[in-house]
C-alpha positions, 0 to 999 in steps of 0.5 A, spaced: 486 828 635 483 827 629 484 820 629 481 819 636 475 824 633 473 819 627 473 813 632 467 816 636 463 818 630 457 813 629 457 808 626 451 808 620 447 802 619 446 801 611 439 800 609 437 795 603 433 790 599 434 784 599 435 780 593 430 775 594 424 780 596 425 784 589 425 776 587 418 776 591 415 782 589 417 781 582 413 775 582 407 777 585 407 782 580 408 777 574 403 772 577 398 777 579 397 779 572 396 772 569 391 772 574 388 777 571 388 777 564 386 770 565 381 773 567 379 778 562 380 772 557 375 768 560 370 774 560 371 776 552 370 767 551 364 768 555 362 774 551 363 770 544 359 764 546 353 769 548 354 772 541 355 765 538 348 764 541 344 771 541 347 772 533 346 765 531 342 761 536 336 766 536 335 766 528 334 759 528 329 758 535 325 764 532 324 761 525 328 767 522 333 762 518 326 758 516 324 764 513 331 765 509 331 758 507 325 759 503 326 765 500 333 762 497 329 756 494 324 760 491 324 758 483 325 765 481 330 768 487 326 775 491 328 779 495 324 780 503 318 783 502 315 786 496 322 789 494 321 785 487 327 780 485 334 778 487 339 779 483 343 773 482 349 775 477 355 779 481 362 775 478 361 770 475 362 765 480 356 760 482 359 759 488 361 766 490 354 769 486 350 764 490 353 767 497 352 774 496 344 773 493 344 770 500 348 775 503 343 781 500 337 778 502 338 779 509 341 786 508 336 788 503 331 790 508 336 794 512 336 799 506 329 798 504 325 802 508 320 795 510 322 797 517 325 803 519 327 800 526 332 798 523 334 802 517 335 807 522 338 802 527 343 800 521 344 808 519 347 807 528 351 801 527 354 804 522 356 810 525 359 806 530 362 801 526 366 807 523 370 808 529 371 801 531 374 799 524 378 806 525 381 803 532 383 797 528 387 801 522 390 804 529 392 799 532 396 795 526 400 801 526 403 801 532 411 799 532 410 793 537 404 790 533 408 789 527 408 782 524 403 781 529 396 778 527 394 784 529 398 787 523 392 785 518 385 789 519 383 787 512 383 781 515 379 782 522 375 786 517 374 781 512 372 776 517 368 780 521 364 781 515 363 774 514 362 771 521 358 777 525 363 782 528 360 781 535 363 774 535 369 775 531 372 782 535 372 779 542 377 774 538 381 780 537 380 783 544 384 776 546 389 776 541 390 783 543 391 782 550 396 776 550 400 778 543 401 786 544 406 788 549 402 795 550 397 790 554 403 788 559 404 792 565 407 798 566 414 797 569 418 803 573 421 806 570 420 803 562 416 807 556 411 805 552 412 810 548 417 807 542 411 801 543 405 805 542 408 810 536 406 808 530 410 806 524 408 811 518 407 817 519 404 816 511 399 811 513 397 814 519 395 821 516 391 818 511 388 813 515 381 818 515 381 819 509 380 812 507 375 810 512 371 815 508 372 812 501 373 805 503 368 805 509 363 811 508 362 812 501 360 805 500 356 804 506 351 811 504 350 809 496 346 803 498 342 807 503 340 812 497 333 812 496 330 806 490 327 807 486 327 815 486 334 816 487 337 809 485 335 802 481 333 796 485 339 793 481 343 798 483 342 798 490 343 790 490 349 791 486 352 797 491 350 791 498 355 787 495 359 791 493 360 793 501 360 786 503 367 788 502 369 794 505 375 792 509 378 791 501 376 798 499 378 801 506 385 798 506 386 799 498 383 806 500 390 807 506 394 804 501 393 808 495 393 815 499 398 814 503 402 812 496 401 819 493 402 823 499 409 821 499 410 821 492 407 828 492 410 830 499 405 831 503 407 827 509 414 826 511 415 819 510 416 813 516 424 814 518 421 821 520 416 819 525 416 823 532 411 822 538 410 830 536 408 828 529 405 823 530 400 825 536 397 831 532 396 826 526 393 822 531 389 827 534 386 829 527 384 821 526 381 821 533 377 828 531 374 827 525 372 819 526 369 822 532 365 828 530 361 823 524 360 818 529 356 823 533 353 826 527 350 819 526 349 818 534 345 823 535 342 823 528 339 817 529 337 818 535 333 825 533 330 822 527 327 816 533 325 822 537 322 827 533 319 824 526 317 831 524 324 831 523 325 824 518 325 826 510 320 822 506 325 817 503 324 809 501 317 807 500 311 812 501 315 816 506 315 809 511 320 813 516 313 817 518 311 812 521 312 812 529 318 808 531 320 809 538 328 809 541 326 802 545 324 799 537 330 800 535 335 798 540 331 793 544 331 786 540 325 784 537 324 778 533 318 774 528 319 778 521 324 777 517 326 785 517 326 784 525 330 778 525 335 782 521 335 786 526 336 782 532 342 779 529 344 787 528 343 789 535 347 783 539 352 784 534 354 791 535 352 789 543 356 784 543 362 787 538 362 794 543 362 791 549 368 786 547 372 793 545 369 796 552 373 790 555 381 790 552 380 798 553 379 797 560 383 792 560 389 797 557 387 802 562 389 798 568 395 794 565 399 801 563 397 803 570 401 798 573 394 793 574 392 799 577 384 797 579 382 805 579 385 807 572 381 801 569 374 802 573 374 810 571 376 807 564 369 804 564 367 811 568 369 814 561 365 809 556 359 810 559 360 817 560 361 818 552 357 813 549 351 818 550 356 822 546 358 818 541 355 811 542 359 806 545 364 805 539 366 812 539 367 812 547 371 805 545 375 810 540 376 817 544 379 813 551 385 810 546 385 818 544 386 818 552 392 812 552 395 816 546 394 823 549 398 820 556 404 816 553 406 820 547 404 827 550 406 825 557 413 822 554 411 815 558 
């Protein structure tokens, strides 16, 4: 009875994948994505021959370097307008006192006063600087960056500070993309978690704290007023002295980071949770932003509202009319202009290829997904009337970090 009852049930069909399918969508996955970071590879190359030319080539059609060039060959070394003369004895190294009297003559008239275009357009760009830098700092802490170039910020700064960064930082962007494995897509089932967290919780609670001695305290005390405040020479030797933040940024974390363990402040680097580490994160995140606003809407207020400018440099110069097109659209001609010029394509171009490797992030940890990376882009543009578009570059690997670490992904 019950024999005969079971030899009538209905047979089940299985349902499966075959192995070859899986093989075929794996593979398309894998291509796809090739083609895609190929792609965004080719972008950023372009990016950076269009700052190769726009930075470089620009100050040679417009007689920019002409200018510099018989600056340097005068007999008694002077500084670009009527700032008296240069000084020419920093370290004792010919060569290197050679580079950075050079180097001064072309940052003297951001802080000058000559032209307030571009010493409030220098003020901007270092208020967007400070959130890049930070990225950078950020990044090398992650646990799958270690050993990696993208490990060293110091030197990404340093030579950023010796190439222009609007050349040298979609260089970053494409060693990113190939060598991290947070650039790579999301598989089912996998976490990027332990790949994203970073590595010493120390170093990372710390990481304000030293963007601040090493990157804003020697960006404001060149901008002092001079004479009033602070002497020509001082102000020439606090230029050379900023020519090297990233060393005083990495001595800063290194140092601070020392003493919180030391005195305990912080637990050291076996302790690191994604708990942890996101509220250390967020700190980061919330104090870099807040004194990029500051110096975004600063900027833009001072350029609006002349009233509002204090009377500093040289006869209140900064009363003088300068609309918000003076100071981001490129001129040309004068030598304060062509500092300018090459400040404004180099902070066009450097946020423009951070702009790029988020979106790029974006669309990858969603499984190439064309929607995260295009509302990606949706957000930078939002946010830069906020906080400027190195802010904006900021604040969405805040995103990342809030998604994965917080969302357990």
């Amino acid at each position: 009875m019950g024999s005969s009852s079971n030899s009538k049930l209905p047979s089940i069909p299985t349902v499966g994948v075959h192995p070859s399918s899986t093989a075929t969508s794996h593979f398309a996955h894998t291509a796809s994505n090739m083609s895609h970071r190929t792609a965004t590879t080719g972008a950023l190359l372009v990016l950076n021959a269009f700052g190769v030319l726009s930075i470089g080539g620009l100050l040679f059609l417009n007689g920019w370097m002409d200018m510099k060039d018989d600056l340097i060959a005068q007999s008694e070394p002077m500084l670009p307008g009527a700032g008296g003369p240069a000084r020419t004895y920093f370290t004792g190294s010919a060569a290197l006192d050679e580079a950075l009297t050079g180097i001064l003559k072309f940052f003297y008239p951001c802080v000058s006063g000559e032209m307030p275009a571009l010493s409030l357009f220098t003020a901007y760009m270092a208020g967007q600087v400070l959130p890049i830098h930070t990225a950078l700092l950020l990044e090398s802490l992650r646990a799958s960056h270690r050993g990696t170039m993208l490990a060293f910020p110091v030197i990404w700064g340093m030579t950023y500070q010796s190439i222009p960064f609007g050349i040298i930082l979609p260089l970053y962007a494409i060693a990113y993309i190939w060598l991290s494995p947070l650039a790579k897509p999301t598989e089912p089932g996998t976490s990027r978690a332990a790949n994203q967290l970073p590595t010493d919780l120390a170093r990372l609670q710390t990481t304000a704290s030293a963007m601040l001695l090493g990157f804003a305290l020697p960006s404001v005390l060149p901008a002092l007023p001079s004479p009033s405040i602070i002497s020509r020479d001082s102000q020439q030797i606090f230029l050379a002295l900023w020519q090297v933040f990233p060393i005083w940024v990495s001595l800063s974390h290194w140092f601070l980071a020392a003493a919180a363990r030391t005195f305990g402040f912080v637990a050291g680097p076996t302790h690191v949770s994604p708990t942890a580490s996101l509220q250390s994160l967020r700190h980061v995140y919330r104090t870099t932003l807040k004194y990029t606003s500051l110096a975004h809407f600063g900027v833009l207020a001072l350029a609006t509202f002349p009233q509002l400018r204090p009377v500093v440099y040289n006869g209140g110069l900064l009363q003088e009319r300068v609309s918000l097109w003076d100071i981001f659209v490129p001129p040309s001609a004068l030598m304060a202009e062509g500092s300018l010029t090459l400040l404004q394509y180099d902070l066009y171009c450097a946020c423009a290829a951070m702009a790029i490797l988020v979106s790029y992030l974006a669309y990858t940890a969603g499984g190439l997904n064309r929607s995260a990376g295009l509302s990606t882009v949706g957000g930078l543009l939002r946010r830069s009337v906020v906080v400027g578009p190195g802010g904006a570059v900021l604040w969405a690997l805040w995103d990342r970090d809030e998604e994965v670490l917080a969302g357990g992904k």
